[in-house]
C-alpha positions as CSV (number, residue, x, y, z in Angstrom):
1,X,-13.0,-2.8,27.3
2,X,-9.7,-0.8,26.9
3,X,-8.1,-1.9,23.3
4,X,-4.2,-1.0,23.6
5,X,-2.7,0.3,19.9
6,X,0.3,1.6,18.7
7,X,0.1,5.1,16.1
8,X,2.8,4.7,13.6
9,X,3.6,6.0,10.5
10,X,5.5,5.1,6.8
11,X,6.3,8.9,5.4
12,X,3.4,10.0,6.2
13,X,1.3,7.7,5.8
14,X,-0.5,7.0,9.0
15,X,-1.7,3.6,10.9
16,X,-3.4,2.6,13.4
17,X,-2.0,-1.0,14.7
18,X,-3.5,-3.6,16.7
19,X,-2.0,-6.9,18.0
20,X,-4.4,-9.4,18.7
21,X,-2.0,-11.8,20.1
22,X,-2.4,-10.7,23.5
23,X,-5.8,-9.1,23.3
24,X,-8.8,-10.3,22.0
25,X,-10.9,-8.4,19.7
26,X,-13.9,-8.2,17.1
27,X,-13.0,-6.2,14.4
28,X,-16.3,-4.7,12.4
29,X,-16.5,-1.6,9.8
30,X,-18.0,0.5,12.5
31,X,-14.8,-0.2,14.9
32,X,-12.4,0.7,11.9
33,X,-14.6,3.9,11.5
34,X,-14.1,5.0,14.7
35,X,-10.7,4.3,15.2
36,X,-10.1,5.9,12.4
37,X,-11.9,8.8,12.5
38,X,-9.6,12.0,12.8
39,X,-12.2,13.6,15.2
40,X,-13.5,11.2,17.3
41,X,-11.1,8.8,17.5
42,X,-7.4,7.9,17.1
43,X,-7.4,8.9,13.4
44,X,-5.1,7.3,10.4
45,X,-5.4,6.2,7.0
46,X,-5.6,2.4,7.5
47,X,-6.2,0.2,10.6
48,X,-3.5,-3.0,10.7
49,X,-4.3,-5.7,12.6
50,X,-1.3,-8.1,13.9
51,X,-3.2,-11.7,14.5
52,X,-2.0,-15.2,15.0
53,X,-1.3,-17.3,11.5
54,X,-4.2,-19.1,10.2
55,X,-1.0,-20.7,7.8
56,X,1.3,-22.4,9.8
57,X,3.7,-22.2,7.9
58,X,4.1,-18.1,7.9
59,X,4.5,-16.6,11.6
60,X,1.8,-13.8,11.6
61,X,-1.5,-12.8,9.8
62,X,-1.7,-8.7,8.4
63,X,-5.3,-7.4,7.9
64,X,-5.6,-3.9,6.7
65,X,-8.9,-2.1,6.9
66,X,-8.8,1.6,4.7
67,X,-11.1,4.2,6.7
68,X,-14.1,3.1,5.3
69,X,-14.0,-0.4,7.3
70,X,-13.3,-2.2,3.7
71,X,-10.3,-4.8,4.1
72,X,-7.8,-5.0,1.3
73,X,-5.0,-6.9,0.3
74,X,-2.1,-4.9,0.5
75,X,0.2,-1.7,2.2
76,X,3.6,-1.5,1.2
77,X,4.2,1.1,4.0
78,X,2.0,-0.5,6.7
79,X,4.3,-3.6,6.3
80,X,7.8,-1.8,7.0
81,X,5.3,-0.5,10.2
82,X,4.1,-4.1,11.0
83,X,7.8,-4.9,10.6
84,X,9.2,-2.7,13.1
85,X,5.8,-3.2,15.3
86,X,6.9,-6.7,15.8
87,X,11.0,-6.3,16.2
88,X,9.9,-3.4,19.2
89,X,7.5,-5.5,20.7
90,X,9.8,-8.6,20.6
91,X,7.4,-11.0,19.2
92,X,10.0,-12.4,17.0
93,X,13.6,-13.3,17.7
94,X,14.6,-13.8,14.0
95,X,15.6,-10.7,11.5
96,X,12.9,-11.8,9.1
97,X,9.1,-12.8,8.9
98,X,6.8,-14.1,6.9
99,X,3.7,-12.7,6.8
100,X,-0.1,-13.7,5.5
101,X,-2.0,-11.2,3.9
102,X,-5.4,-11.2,1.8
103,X,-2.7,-10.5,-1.3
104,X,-0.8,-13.1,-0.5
105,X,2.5,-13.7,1.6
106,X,5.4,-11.2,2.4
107,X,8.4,-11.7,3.6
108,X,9.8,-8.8,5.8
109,X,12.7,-7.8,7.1
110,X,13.0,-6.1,10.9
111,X,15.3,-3.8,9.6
112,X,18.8,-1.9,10.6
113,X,18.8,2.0,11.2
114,X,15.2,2.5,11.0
115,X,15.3,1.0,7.3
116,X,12.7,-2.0,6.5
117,X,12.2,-4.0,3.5
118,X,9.4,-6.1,2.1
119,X,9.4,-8.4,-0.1
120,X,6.6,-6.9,-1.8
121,X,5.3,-10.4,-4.4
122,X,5.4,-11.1,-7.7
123,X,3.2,-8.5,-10.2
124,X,-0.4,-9.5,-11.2
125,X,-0.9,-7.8,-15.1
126,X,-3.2,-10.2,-16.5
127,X,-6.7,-7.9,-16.2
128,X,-8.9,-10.4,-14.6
129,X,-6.4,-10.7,-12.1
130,X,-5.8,-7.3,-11.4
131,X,-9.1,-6.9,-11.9
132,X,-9.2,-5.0,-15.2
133,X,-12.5,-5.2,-17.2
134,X,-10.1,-5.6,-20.7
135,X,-10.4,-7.9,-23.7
136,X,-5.9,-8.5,-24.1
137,X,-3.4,-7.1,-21.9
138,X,-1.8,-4.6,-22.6
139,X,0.8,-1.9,-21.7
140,X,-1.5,1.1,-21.8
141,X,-5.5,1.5,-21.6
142,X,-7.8,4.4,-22.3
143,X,-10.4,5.4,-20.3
144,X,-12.9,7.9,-20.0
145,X,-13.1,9.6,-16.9
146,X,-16.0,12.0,-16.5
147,X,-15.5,13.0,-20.1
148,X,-11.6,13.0,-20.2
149,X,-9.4,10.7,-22.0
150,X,-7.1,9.4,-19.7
151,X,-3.7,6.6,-20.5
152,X,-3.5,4.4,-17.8
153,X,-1.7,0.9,-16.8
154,X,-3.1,-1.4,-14.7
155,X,-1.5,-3.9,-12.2
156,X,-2.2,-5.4,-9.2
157,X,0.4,-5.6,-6.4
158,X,-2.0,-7.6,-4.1
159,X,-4.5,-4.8,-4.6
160,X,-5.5,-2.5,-7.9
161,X,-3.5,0.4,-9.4
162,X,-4.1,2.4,-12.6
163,X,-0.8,4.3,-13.3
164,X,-1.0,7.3,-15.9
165,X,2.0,9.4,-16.3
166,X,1.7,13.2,-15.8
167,X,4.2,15.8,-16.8
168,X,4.4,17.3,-12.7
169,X,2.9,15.9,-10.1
170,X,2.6,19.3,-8.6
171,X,-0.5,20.6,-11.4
172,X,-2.0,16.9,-11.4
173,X,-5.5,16.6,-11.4
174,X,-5.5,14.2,-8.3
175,X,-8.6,15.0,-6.7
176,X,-10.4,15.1,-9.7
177,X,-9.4,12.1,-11.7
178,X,-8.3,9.9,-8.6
179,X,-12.2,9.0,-7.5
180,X,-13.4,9.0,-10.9
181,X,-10.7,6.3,-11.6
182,X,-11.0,4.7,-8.6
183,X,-14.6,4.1,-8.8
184,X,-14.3,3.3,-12.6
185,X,-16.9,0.3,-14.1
186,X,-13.7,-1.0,-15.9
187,X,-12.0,-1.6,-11.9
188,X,-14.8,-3.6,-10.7
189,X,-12.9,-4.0,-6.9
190,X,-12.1,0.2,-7.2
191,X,-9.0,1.0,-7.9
192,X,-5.5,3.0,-6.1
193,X,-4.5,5.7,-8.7
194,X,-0.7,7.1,-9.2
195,X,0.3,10.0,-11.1
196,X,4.0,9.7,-11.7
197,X,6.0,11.7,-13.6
198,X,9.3,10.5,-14.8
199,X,12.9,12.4,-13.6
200,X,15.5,9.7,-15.3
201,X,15.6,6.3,-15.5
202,X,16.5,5.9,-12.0
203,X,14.0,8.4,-10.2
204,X,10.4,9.3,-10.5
205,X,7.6,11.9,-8.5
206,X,4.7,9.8,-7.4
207,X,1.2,11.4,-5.8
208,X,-0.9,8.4,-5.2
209,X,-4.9,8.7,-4.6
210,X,-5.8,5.6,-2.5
211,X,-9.0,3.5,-2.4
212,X,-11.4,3.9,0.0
213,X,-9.0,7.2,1.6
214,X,-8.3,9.2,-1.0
215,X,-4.9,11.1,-1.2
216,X,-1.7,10.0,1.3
217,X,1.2,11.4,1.7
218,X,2.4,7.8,0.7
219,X,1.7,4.2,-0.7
220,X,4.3,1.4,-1.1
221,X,2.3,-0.5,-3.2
222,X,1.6,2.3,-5.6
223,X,5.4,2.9,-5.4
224,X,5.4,-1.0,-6.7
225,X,2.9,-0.4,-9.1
226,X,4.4,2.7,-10.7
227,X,8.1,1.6,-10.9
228,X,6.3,-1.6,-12.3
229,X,4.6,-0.2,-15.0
230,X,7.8,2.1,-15.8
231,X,9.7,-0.9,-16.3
232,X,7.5,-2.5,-18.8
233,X,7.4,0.7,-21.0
234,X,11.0,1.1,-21.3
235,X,11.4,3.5,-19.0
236,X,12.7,2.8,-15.8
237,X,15.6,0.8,-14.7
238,X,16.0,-2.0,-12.1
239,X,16.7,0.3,-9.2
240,X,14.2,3.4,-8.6
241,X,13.8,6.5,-6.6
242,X,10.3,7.0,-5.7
243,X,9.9,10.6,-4.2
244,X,6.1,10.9,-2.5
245,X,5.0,14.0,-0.6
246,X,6.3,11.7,2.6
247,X,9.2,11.1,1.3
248,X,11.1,8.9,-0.7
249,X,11.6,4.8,-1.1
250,X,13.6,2.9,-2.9
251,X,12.1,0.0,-5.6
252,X,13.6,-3.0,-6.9
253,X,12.6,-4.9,-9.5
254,X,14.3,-7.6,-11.9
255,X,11.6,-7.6,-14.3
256,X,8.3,-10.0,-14.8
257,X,7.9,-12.6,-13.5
258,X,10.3,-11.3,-10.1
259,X,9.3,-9.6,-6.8
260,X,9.7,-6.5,-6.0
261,X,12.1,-5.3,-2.8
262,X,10.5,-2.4,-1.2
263,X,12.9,-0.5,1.0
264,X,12.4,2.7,3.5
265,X,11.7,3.5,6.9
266,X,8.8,3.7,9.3
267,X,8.0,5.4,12.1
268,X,6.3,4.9,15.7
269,X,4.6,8.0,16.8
270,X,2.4,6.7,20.3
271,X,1.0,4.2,21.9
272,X,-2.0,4.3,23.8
273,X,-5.7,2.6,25.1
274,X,-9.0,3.6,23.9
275,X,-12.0,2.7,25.2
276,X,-14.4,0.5,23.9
């Protein structure tokens, strides 16, 4: 069979999406594999799936698969791509959407001059439902890390983050730390990890090793996650710059107990069929 797909992009941050409103298909780990593959097949960091609502009370179900075939709950920058996937494609007349995800619902907005927003939930920071392997919560753990002492927070925007600051992202050990804390005991679902390191109140750097695909040029949720865990120390404000090797979004968030407004663009890049 010929499975049509659309390659698209949040700074950087690439995708592979599928609509399987007007196609059928079976999606496996092996397929996700392969159409991710950067040699043999289309190539991205996570496969998104566009399906029919199993809620009827939302309008569309989002399913993101990481490279390694495993599905997870939540992409802040696959959702402004799933938002402008479904204003080009006309499969909604209304500015917004709501959205089912394995993290829960979000609400997204088709956007004006190439500039989407999500809706990105409500903050998890209770360990066992992040989950974090932790007697209290608290605003900073230690752990060890293949023999360094590492400061992290922990939250979950629909899926895991550990959070440590760093004084520049540019020297931060990302590809040594980021699968030792991803694959931590403490994280027993893995774990996305951020380095940020703090400009002002108002801006931060951000390199984000994800789970299951290891370093992207961008995450929204870890963009949540860090701005997040800012907050709660003191030292961020409501409104956030978050600069990523992609480039930059912009975080809102009232404090706990709110959701957090995820703003920036996304970008389509092809479409095309593969064979099956």
């Amino acid at each position: 069979m010929m499975l049509r797909f659309t390659k698209m992009h949040g700074l950087g941050n690439d995708f592979v999406v599928i609509e399987t409103i007007t196609q059928a298909l079976r999606i496996d780990e092996r397929l996700v594999q392969l159409l991710a593959d950067r040699h043999r097949g289309v190539g991205c960091d996570q496969v998104l799936l566009l399906e029919p609502p199993s809620d009827p009370e939302v309008d569309f179900r989002y399913r993101i698969f990481n490279q390694d075939g495993s599905e997870v709950g939540a992409c802040g920058n696959g959702a402004r791509c799933i938002a402008k996937f479904i204003r080009d494609k006309r499969l909604c007349a209304r500015r917004s959407v709501l959205v089912e995800t394995l993290g829960g619902r979000l609400a997204l907005d088709l956007g004006r001059n190439n500039v989407f927003s999500v809706t990105m939930g409500i903050p998890r920071l209770e360990p066992a439902e992040i989950p974090f392997k932790a007697p209290l919560r608290t605003e900073v753990y230690t752990l060890d890390a293949g023999g360094t002492t590492c400061s992290i927070s922990a939250v979950s925007m629909g899926n895991p983050h550990a959070v440590m600051l760093v004084e520049d992202v540019a020297d931060a050990p990302v590809a040594r730390l980021g699968p030792l804390v991803e694959h931590h005991p403490r994280f027993p679902e893995g774990a996305n990890v951020g380095f940020m390191q703090i400009l002002g109140r108002g801006e931060i750097n951000l390199r984000v090793w994800e789970r299951g695909v290891g370093e992207t040029e961008a995450c929204g949720s870890g963009a949540c996650a860090a701005v997040v865990t800012g907050r709660l120390r003191g030292m961020l404000d409501q409104r956030v710059r978050v600069n990523l090797r992609g480039g930059h979004l912009q975080i809102e968030w009232q404090g706990e107990g709110q959701p957090l407004l995820m703003s920036g663009p996304a970008t389509t890049v092809f479409e095309g069929q593969i064979a099956l």
